[in-house]
N, C-alpha and C positions, 0 to 999 in steps of 0.2 A: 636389441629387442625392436621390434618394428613396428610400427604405431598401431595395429589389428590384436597384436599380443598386445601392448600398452592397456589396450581398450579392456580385452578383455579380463586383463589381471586386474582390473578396476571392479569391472562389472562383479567381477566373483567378489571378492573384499565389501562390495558394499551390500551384498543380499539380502546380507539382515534387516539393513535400513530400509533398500528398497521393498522391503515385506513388511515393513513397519508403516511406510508412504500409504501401502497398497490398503491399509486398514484403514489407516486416520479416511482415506477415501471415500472407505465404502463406509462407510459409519456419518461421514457430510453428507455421501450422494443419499441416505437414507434422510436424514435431517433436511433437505432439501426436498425432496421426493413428497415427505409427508407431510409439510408446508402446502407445497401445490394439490395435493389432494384435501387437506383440511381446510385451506380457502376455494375448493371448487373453481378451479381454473379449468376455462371453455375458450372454444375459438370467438368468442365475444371481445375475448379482454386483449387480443391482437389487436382489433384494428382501428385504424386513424383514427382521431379528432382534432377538429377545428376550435377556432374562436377564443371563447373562455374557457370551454373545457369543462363546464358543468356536469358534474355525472359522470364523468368519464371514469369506466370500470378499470379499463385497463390501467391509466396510473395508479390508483386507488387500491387494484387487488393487486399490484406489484408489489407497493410501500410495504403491502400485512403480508407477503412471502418475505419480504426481507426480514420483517422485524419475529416471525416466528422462529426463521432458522436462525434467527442471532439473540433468542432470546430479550428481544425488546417487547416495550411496550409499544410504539409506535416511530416510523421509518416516512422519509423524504428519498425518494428515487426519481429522479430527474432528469431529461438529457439538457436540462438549462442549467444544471451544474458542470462546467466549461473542463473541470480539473480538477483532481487532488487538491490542488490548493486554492481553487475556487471555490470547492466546497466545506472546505475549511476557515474560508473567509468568510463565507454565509453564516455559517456555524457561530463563529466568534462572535462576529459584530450581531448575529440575531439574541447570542445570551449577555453580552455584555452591554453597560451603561457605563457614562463617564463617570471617574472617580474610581470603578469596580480595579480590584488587581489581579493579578493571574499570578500562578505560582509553576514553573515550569520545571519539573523536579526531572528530566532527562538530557539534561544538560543545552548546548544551541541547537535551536531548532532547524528544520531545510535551509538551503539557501531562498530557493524563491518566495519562505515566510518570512523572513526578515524585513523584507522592506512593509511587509502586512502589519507587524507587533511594532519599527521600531522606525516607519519611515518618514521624512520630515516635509511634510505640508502635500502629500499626496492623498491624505483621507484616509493615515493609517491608525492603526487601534491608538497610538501616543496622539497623533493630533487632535483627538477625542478625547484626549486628558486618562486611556486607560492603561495603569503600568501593565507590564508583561518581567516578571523577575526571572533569573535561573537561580538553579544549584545545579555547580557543577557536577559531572559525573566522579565517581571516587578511583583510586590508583589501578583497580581491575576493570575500570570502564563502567560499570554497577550503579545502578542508584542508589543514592548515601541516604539511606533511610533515616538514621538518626541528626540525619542536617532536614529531610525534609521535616520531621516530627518538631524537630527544636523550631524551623523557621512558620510553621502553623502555628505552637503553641504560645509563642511570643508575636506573632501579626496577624491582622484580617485579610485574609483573601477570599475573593467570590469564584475563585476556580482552580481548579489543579490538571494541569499540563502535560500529557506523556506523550511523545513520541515513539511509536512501537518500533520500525524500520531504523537504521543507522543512517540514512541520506548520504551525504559525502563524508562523513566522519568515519575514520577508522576503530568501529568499535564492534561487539555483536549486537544484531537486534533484539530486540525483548520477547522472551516467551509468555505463553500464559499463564505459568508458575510462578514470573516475579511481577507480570502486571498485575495479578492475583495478591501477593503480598504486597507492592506498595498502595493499593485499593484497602488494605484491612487496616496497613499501617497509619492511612491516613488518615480514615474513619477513627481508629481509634485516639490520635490526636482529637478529635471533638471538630473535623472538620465535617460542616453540612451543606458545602457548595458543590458544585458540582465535576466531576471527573470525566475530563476529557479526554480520550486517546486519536491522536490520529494513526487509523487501521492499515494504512497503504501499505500492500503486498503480505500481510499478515493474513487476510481472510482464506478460511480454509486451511490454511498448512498442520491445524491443530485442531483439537476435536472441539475446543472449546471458544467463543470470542469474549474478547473483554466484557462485552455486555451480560458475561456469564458469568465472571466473576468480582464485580463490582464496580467497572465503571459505570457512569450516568448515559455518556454520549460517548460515540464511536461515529467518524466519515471515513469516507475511501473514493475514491475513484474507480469508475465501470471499466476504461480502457487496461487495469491492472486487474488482481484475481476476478472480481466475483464478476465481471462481465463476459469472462470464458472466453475471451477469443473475438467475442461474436458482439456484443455492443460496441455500436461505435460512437460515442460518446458519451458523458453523462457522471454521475455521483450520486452519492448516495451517505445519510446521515440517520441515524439509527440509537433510539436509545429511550428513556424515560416520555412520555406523554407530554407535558408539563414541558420540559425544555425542545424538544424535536416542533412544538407549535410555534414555539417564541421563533425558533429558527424558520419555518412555512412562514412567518410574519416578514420577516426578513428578505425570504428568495422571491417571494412578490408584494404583499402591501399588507399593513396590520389590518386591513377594513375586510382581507378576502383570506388569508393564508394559506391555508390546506386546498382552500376548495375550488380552486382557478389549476387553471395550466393545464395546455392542450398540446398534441404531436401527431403534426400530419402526416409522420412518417410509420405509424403504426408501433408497436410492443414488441412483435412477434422475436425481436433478437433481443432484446432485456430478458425476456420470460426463457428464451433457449441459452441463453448464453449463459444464464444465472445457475440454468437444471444442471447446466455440463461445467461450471467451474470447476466440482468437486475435484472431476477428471484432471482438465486440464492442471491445475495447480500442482498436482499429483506428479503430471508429465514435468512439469518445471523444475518441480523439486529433484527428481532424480539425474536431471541434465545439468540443473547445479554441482550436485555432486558427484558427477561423472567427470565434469570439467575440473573443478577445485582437487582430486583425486589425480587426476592424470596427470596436471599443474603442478603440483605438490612433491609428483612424480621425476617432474624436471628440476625442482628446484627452488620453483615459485611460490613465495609465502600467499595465503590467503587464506578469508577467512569469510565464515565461521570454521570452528575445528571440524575437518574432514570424518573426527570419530564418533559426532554425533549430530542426531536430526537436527536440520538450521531452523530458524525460528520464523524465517520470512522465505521467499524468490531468490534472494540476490545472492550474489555469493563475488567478495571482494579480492579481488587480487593486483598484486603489489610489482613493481617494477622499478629498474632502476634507474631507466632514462627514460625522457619524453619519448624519446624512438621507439623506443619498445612498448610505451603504452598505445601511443597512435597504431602503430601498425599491429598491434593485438588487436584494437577494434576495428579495423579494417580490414582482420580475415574476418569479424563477425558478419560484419558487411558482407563479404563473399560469398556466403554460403547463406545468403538471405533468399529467399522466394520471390522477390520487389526490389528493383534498384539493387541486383547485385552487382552491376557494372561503374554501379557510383564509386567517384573516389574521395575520400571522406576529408572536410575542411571543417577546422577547430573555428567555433562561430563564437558573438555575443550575443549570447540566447538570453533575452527576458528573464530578468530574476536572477540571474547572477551576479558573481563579480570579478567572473574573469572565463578566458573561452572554454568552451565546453565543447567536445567530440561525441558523436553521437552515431552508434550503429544504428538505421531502425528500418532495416527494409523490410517493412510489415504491412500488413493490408489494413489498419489502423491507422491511419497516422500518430507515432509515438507511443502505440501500445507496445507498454513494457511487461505486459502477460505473452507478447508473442516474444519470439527469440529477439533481444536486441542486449546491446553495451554503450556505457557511455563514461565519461570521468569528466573531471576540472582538468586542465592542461597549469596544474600547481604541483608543486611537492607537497607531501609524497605522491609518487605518481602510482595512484592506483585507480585501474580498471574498476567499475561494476556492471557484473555479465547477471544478467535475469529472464524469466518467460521461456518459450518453446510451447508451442501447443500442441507435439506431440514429440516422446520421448525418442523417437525415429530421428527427427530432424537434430535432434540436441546431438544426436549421439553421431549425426554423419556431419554435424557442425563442426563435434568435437577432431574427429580424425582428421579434416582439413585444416584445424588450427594445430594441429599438432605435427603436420605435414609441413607446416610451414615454419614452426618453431625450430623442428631440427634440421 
């Protein structure tokens, strides 16, 4: 069979899904659409400001786009959130106090939080006296709901911890069917602190976001879904009124919060990038599973199951040697639009603890909403392949990796 048949016997097998993508779509791009019409968005709220940033429309009428289409009360949209996990740190240390505990019911978090929850004498959440516990995930990978029930109804915690994405862990990510039930499960232990999820690469792939079905607070990163392509840089914290301030307390000073911060680079690509995520995510999802299908085809374990919608971007795949994981992400590299001539060297990238490969020839730097891959260089050696910003490039990525595979 020759890799054009491959492609296409994929394409047909996944129709349904992709008819399935094509809704969750259009049903955001409407959610989105009537955000920017019900906050009256004008070329006013594009451009520049300086200074303090007093007044400034355009942060201000971004924050209430985000927090409409995600069903919050109130949202931080920022390009002074550096990273996923820089505005996760905002997040943290703006709701917690020392003493406070956290409860992290989806098992270890990223690698580059770790040193945030558990690191020694760098100014992390422990040297501020505040615990960060887990429970582990249970034998199908699942959050053990009756460990998290039992560990609230026997201790005090001031927060509860999900991470939606799988990071480098071999496991599925969480949809919004079970962050939905551990949100009711939790509540109904008698817990009233507050519910955390970090959203990274979740926004949009589903009709619904956690803050719709019972989390308090949700962040994420611009350079992944909701910044389309098209931000380049920035985050974004979104959720309850009451908690989203503590954190504006935090990302500038308790005497100003919300009401400072300025960009003299203008809006104009938050506000476009934001309109067109629905799409692009759309794009990503089907490239995923065009790639994990064709994969799957060869022989290649990965995951999520190929037989149903994934729940995030990424889609993980499994290899038996280092050789075969570098040089998988090294076609990705190839068929990049930026630094496709690069030849890819396994680095110590900040926040790990051990090298990391990294496809990212993208017009972002490290935006993992456009076509990139990357892994730990540890066993098991598994690839994670995510983004494409348009399902054109995903699918003419694919046939070059699979040109090369056989």
């Amino acid at each position: 069979m020759t890799v054009e048949e491959r492609i296409s016997e994929a394409e047909k097998a996944l129709a349904p899904m992709f008819e399935e993508i094509d809704a969750v779509a259009l049903f955001n791009q409407e959610k989105v659409l009537s955000a920017f019409r019900e906050e009256r968005i004008a070329p006013r709220h594009f451009v520049p400001t300086t200074g303090y940033g007093y007044g400034d429309e355009g942060r201000e009428s971004l924050g209430k786009v985000y927090a409409r289409t995600f069903g919050a009360e109130r949202a931080i949209v920022s390009p002074a959130l550096l990273s996923g996990t820089h505005a996760l740190t905002v997040a943290l240390f703006g709701m917690l106090r020392p003493g406070d505990r956290v409860l992290c019911v989806s098992g270890t978090p990223y690698d580059t939080l770790r040193g945030v929850v558990w690191g020694k004498g760098n100014g992390s959440l422990a040297d501020f006296g505040i615990s960060f516990e887990m429970i582990p995930l249970n034998e199908k990978g699942k959050i053990d709901l009756p460990a998290v029930q039992a560990a609230l109804a026997s201790d005090s915690f001031q927060m509860v911890y999900l991470q939606r994405s799988r990071g480098y862990e071999l496991r599925d990510s969480f949809t919004i069917d079970e962050i939905g039930a551990v949100c009711s499960a939790v509540r109904e232990s008698g817990f009233t602190g507050c519910i955390f999820v970090d959203n990274c690469y979740g926004e949009f792939v589903e009709r619904l976001e956690p803050t719709q079905v019972g989390a308090d607070l949700i962040v994420g990163s611009l350079i992944k879904n909701p910044g389309g392509g098209l931000a380049p840089t920035g985050g974004y914290i979104a959720g309850k009124a009451c908690y989203v301030e503590q954190c504006e307390n935090r990302l500038t000073a308790p005497s100003v919060g919300g009401e400072v911060g300025s960009y003299a680079y203008g809006y104009l690509l938050y506000y476009q990038g934001f309109f067109l995520a629905p799409h692009v995510v759309a794009q990503a999802l089907k490239g995923a599973l065009l790639i994990g299908k064709c994969m799957a085809g060869l022989g290649y374990r990965n995951y999520p199951s190929i037989d149903r919608l994934p729940p995030d971007i990424t889609r993980a795949v499994r290899f038996d040697t280092e050789k075969q994981l570098t040089d998988f992400i090294q076609s990705v590299q190839d068929v990049s639009p930026v630094d496709s001539f690069v030849k890819l060297e396994a680095w110590d990238m900040p926040g790990y603890d051990c090298k990391v490969i990294m496809a990212a020839g993208t017009f972002n730097s490290g935006a993992s909403i456009e076509l990139s891959a990357d892994a730990p260089i540890r066993e098991p050696y598994v690839a994670y392949f995510q983004g494409g910003l348009t399902y054109e490039h995903c699918k003419l990525a694919v046939r070059e990796i699979l040109k090369k595979l056989l």
